[in-house]
ROVOKOL-285225 format. One record per residue: residue in three letters; x, y, z of N, C-alpha, C in turn. Coordinates in steps of 0.1 Angstrom, whole numbers, plus 5000, padded with zeros to 4 digits. Example, Ala and Ser with C-alpha at 12.3 -4.5 7.8 and 13.67 -1.06 7.14 Angstrom:
BEGIN
ALA513249435078512349555078513249675078;SER512849785071513749895071512950005079;
END
This chain:
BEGIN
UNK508072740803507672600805506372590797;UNK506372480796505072460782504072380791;UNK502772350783501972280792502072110790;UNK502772070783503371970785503971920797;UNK505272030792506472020808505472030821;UNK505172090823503572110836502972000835;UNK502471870831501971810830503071670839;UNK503871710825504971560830506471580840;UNK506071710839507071760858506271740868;UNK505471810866504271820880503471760884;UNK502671670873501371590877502171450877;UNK502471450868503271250863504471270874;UNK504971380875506371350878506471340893;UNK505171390903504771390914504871250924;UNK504471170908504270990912502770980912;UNK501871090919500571020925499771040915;UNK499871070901499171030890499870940883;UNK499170860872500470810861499870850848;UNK498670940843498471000830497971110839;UNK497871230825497371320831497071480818;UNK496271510810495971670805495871780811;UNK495871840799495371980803494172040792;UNK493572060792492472110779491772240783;UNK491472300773490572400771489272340770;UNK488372430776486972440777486072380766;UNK486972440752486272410738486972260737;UNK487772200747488372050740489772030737;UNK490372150734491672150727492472110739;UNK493372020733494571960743495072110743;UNK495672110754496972210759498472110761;UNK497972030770499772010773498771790778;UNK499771720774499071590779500171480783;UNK500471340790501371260791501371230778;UNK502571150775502571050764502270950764;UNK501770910778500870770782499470800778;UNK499170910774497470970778497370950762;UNK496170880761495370850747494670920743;UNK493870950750492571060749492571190734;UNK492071230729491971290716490671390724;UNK491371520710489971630710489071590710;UNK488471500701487171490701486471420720;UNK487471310723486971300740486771440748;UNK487771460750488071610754486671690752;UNK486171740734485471800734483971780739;UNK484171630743482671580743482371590758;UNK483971540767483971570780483471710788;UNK483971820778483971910786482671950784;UNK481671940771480372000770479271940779;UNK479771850788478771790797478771830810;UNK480371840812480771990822480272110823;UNK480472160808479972290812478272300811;UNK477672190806476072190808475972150823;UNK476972030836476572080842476772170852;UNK477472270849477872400855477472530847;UNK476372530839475772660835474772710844;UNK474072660854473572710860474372770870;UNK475172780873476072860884477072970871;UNK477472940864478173000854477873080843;UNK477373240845476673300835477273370829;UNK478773360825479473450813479773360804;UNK479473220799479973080789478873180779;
END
């Protein structure tokens, strides 16, 4: 199963989302709806505000 299929079996397919990703840390889509617009660069911008604010608890990044 790919992270797609996981995405639009499980999350979309559940009903109680209607978009929905998966990304890596660095940004990179993994698996996303085909309703879901969102690009790397969101992704990448999303997650570095995340992981700034969870570096204080997080000391192997």
């Amino acid at each position: 199963m790919s992270w797609a299929d996981l995405v639009n079996n499980n999350l979309v397919g559940s009903g109680n989302v209607s978009k929905a990703a998966i990304c890596g840390f660095d940004g990179s889509i993994w698996g996303k709806s085909d309703n879901f617009k969102a690009s790397t660069p969101f992704f990448s911008d999303s997650m570095a505000h995340f992981r700034r604010a969870l570096s204080p608890l997080c000391t192997s990044w």
